[in-house]
MARPA-64823 format. One record per atom (N, C-alpha, C): x, y, z; residue in three letters; residue number from 1. Coordinates in pm, 1 decimal. Each point is the difference from the previous one (the first is absolute). Last residue first. Layout:
<pts>
X / Y / Z / ALA / NUM
...
</pts>
This chain:
<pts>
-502.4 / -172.5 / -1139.9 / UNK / 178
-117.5 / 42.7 / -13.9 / UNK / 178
-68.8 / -107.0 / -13.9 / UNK / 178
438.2 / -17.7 / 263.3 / UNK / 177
-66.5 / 86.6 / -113.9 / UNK / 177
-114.5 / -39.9 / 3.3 / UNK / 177
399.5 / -62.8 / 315.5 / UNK / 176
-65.5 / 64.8 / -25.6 / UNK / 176
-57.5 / 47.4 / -120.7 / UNK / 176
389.6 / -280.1 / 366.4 / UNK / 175
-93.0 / 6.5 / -124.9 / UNK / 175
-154.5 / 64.3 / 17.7 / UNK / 175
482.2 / -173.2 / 326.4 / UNK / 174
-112.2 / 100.7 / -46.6 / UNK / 174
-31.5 / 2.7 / -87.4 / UNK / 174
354.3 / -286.5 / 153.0 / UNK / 173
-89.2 / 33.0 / 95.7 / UNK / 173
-102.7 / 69.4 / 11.7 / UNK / 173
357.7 / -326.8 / -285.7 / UNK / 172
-78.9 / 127.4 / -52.6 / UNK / 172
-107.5 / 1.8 / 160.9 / UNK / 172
543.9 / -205.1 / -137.2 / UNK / 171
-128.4 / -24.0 / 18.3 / UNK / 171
-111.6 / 118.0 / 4.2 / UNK / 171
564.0 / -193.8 / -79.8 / UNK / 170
-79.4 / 87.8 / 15.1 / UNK / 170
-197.8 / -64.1 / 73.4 / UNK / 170
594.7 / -91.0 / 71.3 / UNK / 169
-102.5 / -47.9 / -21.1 / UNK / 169
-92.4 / 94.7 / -22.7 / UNK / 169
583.4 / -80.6 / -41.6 / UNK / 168
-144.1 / 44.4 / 2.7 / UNK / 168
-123.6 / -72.2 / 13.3 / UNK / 168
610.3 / 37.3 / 48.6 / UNK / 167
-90.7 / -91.4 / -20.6 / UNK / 167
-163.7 / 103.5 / 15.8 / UNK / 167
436.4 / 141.9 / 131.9 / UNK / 166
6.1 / -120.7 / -141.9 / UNK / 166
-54.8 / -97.8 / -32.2 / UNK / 166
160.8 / 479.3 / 354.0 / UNK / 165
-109.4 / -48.9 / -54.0 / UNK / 165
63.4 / -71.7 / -136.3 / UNK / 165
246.3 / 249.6 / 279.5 / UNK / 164
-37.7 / -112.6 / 69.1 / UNK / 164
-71.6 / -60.5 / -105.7 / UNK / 164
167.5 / 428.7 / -83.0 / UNK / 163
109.0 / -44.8 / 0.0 / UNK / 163
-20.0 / -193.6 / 47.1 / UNK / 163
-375.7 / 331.9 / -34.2 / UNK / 162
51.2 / -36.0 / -91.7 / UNK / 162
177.6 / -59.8 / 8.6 / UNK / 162
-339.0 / 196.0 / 343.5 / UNK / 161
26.1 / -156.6 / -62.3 / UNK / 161
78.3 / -25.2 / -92.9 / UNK / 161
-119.4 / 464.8 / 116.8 / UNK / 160
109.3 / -47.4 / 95.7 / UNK / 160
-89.1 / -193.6 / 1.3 / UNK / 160
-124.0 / 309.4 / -361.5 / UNK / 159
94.8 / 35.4 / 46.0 / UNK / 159
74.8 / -106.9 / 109.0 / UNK / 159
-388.3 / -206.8 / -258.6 / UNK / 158
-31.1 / 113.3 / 107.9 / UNK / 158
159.7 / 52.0 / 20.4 / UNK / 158
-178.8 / -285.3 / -456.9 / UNK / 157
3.7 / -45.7 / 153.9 / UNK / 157
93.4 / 165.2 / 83.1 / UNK / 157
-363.3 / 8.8 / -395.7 / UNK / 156
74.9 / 30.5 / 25.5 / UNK / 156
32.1 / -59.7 / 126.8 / UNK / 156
-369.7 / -121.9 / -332.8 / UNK / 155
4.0 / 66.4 / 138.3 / UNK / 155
174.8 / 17.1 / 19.8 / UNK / 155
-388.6 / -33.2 / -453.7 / UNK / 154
140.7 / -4.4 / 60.2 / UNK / 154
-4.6 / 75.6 / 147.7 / UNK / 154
-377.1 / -205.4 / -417.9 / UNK / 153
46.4 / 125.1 / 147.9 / UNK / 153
123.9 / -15.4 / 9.5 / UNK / 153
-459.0 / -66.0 / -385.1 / UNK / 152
97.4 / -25.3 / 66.5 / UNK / 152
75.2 / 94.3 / 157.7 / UNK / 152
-520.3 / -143.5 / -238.7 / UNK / 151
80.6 / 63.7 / 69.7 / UNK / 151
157.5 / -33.4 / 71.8 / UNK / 151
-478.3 / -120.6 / -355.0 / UNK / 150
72.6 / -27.2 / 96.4 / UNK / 150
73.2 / 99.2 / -12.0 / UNK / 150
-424.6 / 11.0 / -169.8 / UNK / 149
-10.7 / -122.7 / 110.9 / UNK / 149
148.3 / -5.6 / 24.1 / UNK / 149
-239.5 / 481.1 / -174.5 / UNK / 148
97.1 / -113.0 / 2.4 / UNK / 148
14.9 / -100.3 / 113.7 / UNK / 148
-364.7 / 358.8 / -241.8 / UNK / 147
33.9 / -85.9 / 63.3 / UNK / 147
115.8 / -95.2 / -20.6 / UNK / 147
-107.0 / 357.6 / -402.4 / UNK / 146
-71.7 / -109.5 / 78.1 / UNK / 146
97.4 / -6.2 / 117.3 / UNK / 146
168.0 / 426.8 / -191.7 / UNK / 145
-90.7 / -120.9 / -84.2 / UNK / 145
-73.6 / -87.1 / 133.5 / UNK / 145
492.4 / 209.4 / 138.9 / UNK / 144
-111.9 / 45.2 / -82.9 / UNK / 144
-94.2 / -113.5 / -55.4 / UNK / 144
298.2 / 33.2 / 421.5 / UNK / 143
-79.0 / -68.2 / -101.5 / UNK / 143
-66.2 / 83.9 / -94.3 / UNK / 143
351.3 / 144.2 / 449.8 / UNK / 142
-158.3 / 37.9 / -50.1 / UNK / 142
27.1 / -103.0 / -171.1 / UNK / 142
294.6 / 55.2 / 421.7 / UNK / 141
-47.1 / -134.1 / -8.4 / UNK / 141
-141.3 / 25.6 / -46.4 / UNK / 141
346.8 / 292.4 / 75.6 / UNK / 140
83.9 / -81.4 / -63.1 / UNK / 140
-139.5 / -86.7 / 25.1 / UNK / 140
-95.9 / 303.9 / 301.9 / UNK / 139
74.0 / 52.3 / -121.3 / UNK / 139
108.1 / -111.5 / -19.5 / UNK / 139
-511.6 / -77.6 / 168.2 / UNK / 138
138.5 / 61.4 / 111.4 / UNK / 138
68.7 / 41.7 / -118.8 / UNK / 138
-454.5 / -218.1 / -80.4 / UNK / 137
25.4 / 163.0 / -26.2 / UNK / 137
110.2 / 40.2 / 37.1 / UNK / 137
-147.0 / -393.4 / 235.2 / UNK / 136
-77.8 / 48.6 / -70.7 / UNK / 136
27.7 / 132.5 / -60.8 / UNK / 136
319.2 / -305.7 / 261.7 / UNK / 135
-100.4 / 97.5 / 55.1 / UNK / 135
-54.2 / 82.7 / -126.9 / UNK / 135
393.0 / -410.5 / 210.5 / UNK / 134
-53.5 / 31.9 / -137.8 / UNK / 134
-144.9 / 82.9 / 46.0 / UNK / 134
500.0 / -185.0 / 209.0 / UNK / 133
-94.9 / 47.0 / 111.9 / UNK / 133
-122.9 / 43.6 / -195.7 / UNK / 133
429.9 / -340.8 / 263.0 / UNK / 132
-52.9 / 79.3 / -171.2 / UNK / 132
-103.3 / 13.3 / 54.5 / UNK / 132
363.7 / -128.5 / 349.3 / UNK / 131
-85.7 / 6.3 / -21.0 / UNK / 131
-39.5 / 72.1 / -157.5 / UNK / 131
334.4 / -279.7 / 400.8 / UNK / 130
2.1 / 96.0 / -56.6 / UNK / 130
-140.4 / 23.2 / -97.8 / UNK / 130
326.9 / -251.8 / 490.5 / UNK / 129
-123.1 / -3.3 / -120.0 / UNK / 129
12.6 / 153.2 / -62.1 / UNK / 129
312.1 / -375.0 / 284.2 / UNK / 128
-21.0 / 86.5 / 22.5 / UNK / 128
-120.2 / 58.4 / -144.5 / UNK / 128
319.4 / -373.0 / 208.4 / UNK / 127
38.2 / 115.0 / -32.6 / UNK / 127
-93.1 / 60.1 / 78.2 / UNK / 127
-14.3 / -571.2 / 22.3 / UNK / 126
-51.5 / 141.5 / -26.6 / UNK / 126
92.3 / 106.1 / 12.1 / UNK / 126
203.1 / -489.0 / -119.4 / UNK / 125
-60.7 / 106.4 / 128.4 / UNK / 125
-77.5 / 103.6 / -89.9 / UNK / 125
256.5 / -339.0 / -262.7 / UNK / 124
-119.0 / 8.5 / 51.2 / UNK / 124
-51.6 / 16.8 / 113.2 / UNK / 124
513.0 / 6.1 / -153.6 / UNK / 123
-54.6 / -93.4 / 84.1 / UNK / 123
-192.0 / -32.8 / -26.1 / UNK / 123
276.3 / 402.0 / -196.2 / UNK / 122
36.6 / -168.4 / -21.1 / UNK / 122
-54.1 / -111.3 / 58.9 / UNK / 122
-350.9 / 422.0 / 57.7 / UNK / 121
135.6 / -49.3 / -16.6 / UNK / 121
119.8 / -92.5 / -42.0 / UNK / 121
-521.0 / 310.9 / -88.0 / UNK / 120
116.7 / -103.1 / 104.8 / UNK / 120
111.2 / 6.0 / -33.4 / UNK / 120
-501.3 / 334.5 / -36.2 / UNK / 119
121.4 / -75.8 / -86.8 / UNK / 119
62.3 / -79.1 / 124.7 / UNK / 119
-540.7 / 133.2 / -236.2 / UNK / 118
137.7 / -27.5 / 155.5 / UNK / 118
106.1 / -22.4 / -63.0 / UNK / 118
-479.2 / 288.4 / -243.5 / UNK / 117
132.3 / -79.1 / -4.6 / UNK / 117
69.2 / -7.5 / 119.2 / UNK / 117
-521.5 / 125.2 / -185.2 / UNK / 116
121.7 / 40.3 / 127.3 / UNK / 116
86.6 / -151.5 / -15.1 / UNK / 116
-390.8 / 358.2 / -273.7 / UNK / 115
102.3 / -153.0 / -26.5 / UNK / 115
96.1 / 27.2 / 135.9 / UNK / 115
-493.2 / 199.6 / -138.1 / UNK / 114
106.1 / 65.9 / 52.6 / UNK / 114
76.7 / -118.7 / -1.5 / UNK / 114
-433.0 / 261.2 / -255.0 / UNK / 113
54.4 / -69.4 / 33.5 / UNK / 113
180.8 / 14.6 / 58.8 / UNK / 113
-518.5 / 217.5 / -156.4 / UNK / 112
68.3 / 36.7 / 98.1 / UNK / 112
74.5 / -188.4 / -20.3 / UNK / 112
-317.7 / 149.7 / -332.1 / UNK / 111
-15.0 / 137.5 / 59.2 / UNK / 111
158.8 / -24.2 / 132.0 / UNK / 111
-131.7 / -227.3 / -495.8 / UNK / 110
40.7 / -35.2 / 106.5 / UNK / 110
4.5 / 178.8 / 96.7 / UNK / 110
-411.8 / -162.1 / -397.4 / UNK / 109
164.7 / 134.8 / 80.1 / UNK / 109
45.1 / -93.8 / 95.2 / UNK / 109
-231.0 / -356.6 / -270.6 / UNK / 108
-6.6 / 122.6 / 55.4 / UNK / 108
118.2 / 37.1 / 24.3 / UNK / 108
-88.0 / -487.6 / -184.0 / UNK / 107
23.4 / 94.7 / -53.4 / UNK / 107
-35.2 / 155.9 / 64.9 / UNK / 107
26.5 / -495.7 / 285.8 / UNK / 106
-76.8 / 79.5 / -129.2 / UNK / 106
35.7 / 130.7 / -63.0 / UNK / 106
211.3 / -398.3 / 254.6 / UNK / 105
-188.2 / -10.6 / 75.7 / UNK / 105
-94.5 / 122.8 / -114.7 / UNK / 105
564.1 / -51.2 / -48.4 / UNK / 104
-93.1 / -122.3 / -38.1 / UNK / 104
-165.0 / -21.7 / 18.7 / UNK / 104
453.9 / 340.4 / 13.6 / UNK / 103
-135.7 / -10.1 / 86.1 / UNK / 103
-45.4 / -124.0 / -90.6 / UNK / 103
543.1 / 117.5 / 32.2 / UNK / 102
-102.4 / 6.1 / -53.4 / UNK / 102
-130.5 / -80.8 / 48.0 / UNK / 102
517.7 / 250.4 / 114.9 / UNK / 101
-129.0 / -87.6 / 86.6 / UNK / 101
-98.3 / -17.9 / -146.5 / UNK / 101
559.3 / 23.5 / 39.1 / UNK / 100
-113.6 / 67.5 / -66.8 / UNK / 100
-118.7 / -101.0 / 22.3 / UNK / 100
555.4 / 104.1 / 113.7 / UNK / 99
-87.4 / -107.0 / -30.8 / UNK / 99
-114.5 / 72.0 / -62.8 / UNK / 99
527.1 / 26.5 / 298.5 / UNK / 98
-105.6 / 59.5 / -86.2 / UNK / 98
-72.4 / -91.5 / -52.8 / UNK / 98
367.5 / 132.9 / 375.0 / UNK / 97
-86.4 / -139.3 / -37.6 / UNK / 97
-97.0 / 125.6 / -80.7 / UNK / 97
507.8 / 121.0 / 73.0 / UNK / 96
-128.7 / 31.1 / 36.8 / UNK / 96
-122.5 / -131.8 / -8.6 / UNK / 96
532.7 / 8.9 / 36.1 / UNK / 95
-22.9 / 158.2 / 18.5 / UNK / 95
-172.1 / 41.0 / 14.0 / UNK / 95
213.0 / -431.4 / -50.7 / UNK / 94
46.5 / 50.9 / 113.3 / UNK / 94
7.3 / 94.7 / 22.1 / UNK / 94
-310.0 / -217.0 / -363.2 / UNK / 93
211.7 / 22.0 / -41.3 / UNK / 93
69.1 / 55.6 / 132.3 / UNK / 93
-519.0 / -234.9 / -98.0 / UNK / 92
75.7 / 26.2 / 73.0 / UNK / 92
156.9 / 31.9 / -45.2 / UNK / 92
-534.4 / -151.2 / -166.1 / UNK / 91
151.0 / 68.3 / -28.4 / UNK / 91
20.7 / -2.7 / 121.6 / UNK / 91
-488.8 / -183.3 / -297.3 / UNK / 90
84.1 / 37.4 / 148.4 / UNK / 90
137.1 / 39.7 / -25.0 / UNK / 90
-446.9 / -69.8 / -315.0 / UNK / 89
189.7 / 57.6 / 33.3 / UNK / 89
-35.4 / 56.3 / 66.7 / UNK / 89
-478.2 / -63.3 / 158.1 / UNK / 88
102.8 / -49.4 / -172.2 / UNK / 88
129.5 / 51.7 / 7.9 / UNK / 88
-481.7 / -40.9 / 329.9 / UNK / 87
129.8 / 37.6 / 38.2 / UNK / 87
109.4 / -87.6 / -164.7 / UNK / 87
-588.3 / 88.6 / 102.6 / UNK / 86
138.3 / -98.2 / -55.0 / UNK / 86
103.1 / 63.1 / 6.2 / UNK / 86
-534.6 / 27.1 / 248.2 / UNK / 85
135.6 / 74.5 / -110.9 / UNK / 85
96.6 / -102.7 / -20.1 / UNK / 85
-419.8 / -56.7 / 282.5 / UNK / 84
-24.1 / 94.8 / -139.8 / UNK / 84
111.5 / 60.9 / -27.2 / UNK / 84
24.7 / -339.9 / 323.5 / UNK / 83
-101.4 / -44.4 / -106.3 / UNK / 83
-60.6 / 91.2 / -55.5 / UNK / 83
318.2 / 105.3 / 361.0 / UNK / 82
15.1 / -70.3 / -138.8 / UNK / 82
-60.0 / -49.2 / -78.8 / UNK / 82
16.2 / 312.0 / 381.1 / UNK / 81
-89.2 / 24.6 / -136.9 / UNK / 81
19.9 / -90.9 / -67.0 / UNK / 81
202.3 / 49.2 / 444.5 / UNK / 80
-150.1 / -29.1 / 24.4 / UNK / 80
-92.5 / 38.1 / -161.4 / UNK / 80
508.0 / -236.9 / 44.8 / UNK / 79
-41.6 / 175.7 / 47.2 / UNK / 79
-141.2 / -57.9 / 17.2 / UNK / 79
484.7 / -330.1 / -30.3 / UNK / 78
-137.9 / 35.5 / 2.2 / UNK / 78
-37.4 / 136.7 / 52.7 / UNK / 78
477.7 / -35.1 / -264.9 / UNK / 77
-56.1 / -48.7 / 126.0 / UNK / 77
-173.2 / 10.7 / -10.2 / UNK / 77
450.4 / -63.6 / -338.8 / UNK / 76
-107.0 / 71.9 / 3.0 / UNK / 76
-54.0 / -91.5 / 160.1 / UNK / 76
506.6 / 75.3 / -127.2 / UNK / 75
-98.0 / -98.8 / -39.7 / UNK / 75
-114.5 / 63.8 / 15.0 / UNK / 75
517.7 / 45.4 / -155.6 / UNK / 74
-67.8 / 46.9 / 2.4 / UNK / 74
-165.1 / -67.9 / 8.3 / UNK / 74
609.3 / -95.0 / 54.2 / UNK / 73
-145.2 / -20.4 / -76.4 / UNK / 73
-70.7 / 54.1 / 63.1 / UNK / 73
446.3 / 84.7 / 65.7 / UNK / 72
13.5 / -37.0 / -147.6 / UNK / 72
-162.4 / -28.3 / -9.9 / UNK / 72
174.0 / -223.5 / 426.8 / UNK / 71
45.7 / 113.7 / -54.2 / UNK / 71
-24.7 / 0.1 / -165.3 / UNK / 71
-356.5 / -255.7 / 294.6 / UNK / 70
118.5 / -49.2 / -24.3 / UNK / 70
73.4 / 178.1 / -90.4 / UNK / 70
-475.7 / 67.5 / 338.1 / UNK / 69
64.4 / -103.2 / -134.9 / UNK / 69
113.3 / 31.2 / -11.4 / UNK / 69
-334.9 / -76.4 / 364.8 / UNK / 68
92.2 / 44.2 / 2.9 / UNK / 68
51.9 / -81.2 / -130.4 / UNK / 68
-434.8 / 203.4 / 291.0 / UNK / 67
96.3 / -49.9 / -107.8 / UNK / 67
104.8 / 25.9 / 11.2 / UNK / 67
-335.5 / 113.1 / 339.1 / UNK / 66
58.7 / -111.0 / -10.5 / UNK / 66
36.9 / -79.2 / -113.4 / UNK / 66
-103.9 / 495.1 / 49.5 / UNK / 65
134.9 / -29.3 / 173.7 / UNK / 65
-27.6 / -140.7 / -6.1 / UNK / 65
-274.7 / 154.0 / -372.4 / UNK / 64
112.2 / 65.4 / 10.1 / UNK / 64
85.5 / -40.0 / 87.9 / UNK / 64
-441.3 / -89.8 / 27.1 / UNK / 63
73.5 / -116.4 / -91.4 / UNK / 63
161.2 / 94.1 / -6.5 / UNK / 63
-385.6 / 258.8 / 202.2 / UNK / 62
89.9 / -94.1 / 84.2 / UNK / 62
60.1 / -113.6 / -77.8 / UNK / 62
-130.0 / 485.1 / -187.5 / UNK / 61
-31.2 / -110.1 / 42.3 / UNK / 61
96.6 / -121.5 / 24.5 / UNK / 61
-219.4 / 541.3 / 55.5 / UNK / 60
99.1 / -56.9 / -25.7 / UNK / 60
-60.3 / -155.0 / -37.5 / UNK / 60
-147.3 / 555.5 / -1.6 / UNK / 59
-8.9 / -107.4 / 39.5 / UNK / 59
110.5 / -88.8 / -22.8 / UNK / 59
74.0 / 508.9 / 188.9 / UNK / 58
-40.0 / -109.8 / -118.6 / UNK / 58
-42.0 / -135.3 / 26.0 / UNK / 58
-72.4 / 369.0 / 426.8 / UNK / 57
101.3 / -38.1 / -83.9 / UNK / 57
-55.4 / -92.0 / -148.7 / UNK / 57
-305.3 / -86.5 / 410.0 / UNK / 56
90.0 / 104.6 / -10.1 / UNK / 56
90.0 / -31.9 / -97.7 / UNK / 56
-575.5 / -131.8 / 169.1 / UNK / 55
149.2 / 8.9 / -84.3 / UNK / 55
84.7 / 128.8 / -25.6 / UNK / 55
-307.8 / -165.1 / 436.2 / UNK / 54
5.3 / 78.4 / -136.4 / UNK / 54
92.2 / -47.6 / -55.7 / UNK / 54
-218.7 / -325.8 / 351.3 / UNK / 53
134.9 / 141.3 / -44.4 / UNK / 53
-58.1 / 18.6 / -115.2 / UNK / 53
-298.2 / -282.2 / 311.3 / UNK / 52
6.7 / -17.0 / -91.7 / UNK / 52
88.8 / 174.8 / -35.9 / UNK / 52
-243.0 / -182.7 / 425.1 / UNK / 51
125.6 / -32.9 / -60.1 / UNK / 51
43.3 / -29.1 / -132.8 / UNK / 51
-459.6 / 165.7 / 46.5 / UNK / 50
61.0 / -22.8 / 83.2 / UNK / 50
141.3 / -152.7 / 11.8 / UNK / 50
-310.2 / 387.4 / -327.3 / UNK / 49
56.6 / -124.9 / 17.7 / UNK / 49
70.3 / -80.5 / 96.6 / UNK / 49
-366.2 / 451.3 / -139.4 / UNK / 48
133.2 / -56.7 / 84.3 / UNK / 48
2.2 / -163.4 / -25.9 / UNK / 48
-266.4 / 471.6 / -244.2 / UNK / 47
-4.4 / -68.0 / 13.3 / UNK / 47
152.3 / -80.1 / 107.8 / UNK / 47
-395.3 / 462.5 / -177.1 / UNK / 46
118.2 / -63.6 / 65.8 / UNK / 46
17.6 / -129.8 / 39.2 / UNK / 46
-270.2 / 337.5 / -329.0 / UNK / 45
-0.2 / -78.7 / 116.0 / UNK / 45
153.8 / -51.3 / 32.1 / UNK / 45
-168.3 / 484.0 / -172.7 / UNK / 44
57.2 / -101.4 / -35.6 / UNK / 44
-27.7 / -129.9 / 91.5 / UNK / 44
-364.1 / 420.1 / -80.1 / UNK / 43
164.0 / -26.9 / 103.8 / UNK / 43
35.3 / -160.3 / -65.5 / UNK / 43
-226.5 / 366.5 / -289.4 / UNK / 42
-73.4 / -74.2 / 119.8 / UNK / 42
146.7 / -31.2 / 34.7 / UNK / 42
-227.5 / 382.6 / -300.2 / UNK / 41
106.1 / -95.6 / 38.3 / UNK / 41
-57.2 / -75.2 / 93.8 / UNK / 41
-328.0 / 270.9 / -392.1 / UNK / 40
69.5 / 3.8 / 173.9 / UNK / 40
124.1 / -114.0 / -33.9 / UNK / 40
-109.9 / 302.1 / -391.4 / UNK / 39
-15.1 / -138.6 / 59.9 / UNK / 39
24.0 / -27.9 / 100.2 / UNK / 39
47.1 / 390.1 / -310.1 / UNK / 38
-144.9 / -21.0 / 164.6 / UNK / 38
-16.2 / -109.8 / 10.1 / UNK / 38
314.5 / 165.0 / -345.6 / UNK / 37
-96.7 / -72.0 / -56.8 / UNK / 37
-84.4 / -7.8 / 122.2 / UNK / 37
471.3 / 154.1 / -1.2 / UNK / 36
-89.1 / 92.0 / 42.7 / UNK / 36
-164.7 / -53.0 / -56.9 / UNK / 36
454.5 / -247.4 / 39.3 / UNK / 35
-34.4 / 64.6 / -141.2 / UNK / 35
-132.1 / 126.6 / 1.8 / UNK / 35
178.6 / -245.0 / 427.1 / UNK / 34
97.9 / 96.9 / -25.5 / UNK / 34
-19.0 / 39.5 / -174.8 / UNK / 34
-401.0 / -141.2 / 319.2 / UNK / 33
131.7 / -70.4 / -36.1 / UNK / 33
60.1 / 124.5 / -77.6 / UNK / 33
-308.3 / 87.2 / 407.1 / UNK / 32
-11.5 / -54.8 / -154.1 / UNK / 32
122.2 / -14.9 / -8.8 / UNK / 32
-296.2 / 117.5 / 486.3 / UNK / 31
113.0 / -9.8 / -55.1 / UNK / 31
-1.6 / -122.5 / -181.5 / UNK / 31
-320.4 / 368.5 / 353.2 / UNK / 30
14.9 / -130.9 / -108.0 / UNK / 30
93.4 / -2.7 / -73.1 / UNK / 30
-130.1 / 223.8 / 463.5 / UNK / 29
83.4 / 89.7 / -145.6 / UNK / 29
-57.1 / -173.3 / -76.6 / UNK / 29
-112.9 / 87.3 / 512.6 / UNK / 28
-59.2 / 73.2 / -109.0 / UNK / 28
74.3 / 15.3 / -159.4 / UNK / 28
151.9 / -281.2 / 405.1 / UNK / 27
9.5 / 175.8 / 16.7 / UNK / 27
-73.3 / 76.1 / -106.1 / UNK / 27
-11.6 / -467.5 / 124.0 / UNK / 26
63.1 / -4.0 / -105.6 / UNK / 26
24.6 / 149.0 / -3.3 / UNK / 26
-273.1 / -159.1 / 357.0 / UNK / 25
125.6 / -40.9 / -19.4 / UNK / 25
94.3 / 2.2 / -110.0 / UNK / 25
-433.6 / 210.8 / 0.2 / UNK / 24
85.2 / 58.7 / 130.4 / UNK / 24
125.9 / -84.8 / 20.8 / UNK / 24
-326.8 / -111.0 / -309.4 / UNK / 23
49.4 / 130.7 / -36.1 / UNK / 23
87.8 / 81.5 / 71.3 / UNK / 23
-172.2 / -448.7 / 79.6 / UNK / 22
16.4 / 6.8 / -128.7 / UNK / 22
125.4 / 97.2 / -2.4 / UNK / 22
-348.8 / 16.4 / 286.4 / UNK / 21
97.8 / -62.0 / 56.7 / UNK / 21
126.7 / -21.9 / -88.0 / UNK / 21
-439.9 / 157.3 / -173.8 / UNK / 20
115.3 / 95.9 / 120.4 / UNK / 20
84.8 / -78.2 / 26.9 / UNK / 20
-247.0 / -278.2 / -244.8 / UNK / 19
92.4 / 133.9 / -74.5 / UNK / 19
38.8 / 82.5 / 73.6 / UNK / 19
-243.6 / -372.7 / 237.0 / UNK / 18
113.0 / -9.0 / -51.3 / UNK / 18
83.3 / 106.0 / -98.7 / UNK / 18
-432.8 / 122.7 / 181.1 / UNK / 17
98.6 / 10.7 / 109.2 / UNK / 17
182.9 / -47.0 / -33.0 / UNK / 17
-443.4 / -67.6 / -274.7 / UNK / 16
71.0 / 165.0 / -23.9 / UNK / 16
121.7 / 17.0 / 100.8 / UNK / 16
-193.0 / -424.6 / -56.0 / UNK / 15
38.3 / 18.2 / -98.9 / UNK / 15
23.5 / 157.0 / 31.3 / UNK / 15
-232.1 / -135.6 / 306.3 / UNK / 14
126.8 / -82.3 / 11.8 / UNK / 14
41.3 / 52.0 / -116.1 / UNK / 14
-398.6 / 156.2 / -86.2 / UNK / 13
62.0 / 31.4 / 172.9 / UNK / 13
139.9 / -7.8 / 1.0 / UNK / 13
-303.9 / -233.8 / -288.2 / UNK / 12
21.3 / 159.3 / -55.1 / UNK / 12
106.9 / 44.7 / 122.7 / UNK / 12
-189.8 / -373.5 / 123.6 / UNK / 11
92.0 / -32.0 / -115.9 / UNK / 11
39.4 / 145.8 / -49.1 / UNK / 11
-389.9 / 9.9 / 295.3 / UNK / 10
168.0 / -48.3 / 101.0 / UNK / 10
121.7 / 4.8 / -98.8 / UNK / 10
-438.3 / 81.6 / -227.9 / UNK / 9
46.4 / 126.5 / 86.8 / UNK / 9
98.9 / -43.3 / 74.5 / UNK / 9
-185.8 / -396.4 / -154.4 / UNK / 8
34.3 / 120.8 / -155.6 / UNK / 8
76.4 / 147.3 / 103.4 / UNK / 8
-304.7 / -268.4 / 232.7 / UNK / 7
174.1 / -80.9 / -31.6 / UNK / 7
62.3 / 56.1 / -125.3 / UNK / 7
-420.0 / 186.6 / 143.8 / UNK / 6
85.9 / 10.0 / 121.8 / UNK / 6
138.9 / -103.9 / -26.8 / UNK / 6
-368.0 / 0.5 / -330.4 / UNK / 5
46.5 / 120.5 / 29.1 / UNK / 5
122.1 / 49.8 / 125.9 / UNK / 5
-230.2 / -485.0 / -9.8 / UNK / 4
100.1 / 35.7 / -159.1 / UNK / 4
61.2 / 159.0 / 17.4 / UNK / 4
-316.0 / -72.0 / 342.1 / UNK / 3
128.7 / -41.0 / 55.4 / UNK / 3
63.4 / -26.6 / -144.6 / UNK / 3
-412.3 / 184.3 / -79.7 / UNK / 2
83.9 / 73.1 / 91.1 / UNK / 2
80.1 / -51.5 / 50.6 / UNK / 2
-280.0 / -252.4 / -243.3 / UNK / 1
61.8 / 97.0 / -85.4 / UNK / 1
87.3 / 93.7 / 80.3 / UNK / 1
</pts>
């Protein structure tokens, strides 16, 4: 019974020593979250990918720099959503490619979508890119009523192409809903 008592008294021990220790590295304050609820914080973890870049700048996609459609036509390029949307009238009049994404995977808020149009040349060279940028609530793109599965756009070809540009391709690099 006296060595149970004597390992009980070490444990008591250690255990008081860790709250000093506790108490002395954390400077005594108990730090709470910023709703003032005394929820301690804890430290974020941190994570590394080694050789692995951040992403910089818009996204893009690489079908863009290897189409090349005939002057006058407008083609749709692969994105990483196509099997939940449908790209419908397509256009091109050498002033803008317009069209309209509709979601196919399911009726929700579209919360974030972005159409990135290339343009060319007589020849089918790359130009140069332009973008429809759609943001939940942005001004011009509030729905009343139910959920809308689609979304038209018009991208404007870019000031200094436009004297070049006669030919388009679009494609969808971002999608976002619910």
């Amino acid at each position: 019974m006296k060595r149970k008592s004597r390992i009980l008294m070490m444990a008591a021990l250690v255990a008081a020593s860790l709250a000093v220790l506790a108490f002395v590295v954390l400077g005594g304050q108990a730090s709470t979250s910023p709703a003032g609820d005394n929820v301690p914080l804890v430290a974020a973890a941190k994570t590394s990918f080694p050789g692995l870049a951040a992403a910089e700048g818009e996204p893009d996609l690489s079908g863009l720099q290897a189409a090349r459609p005939s002057p006058g036509q407008i083609l749709q390029v692969q994105g990483p959503f196509d099997d939940r949307l449908a790209i419908e009238s397509l256009a091109f009049d050498g002033q803008a490619a317009t069209g309209a994404v509709r979601i196919t995977s399911d009726v929700s808020d579209l919360l974030e979508l972005q159409v990135l149009a290339g343009f060319y040349d007589g020849h089918g060279n790359f130009l140069g890119t332009a973008r429809f940028v759609h943001h939940l609530g942005s001004e011009g793109h509030k729905h009343p009523g139910p959920s809308e599965e689609r979304e038209e756009f018009s991208i404007p070809v870019p000031a200094e192409l436009k004297a070049k540009a006669v030919s388009a391709a679009v494609g969808i690099p971002v999608l976002v809903n619910e």
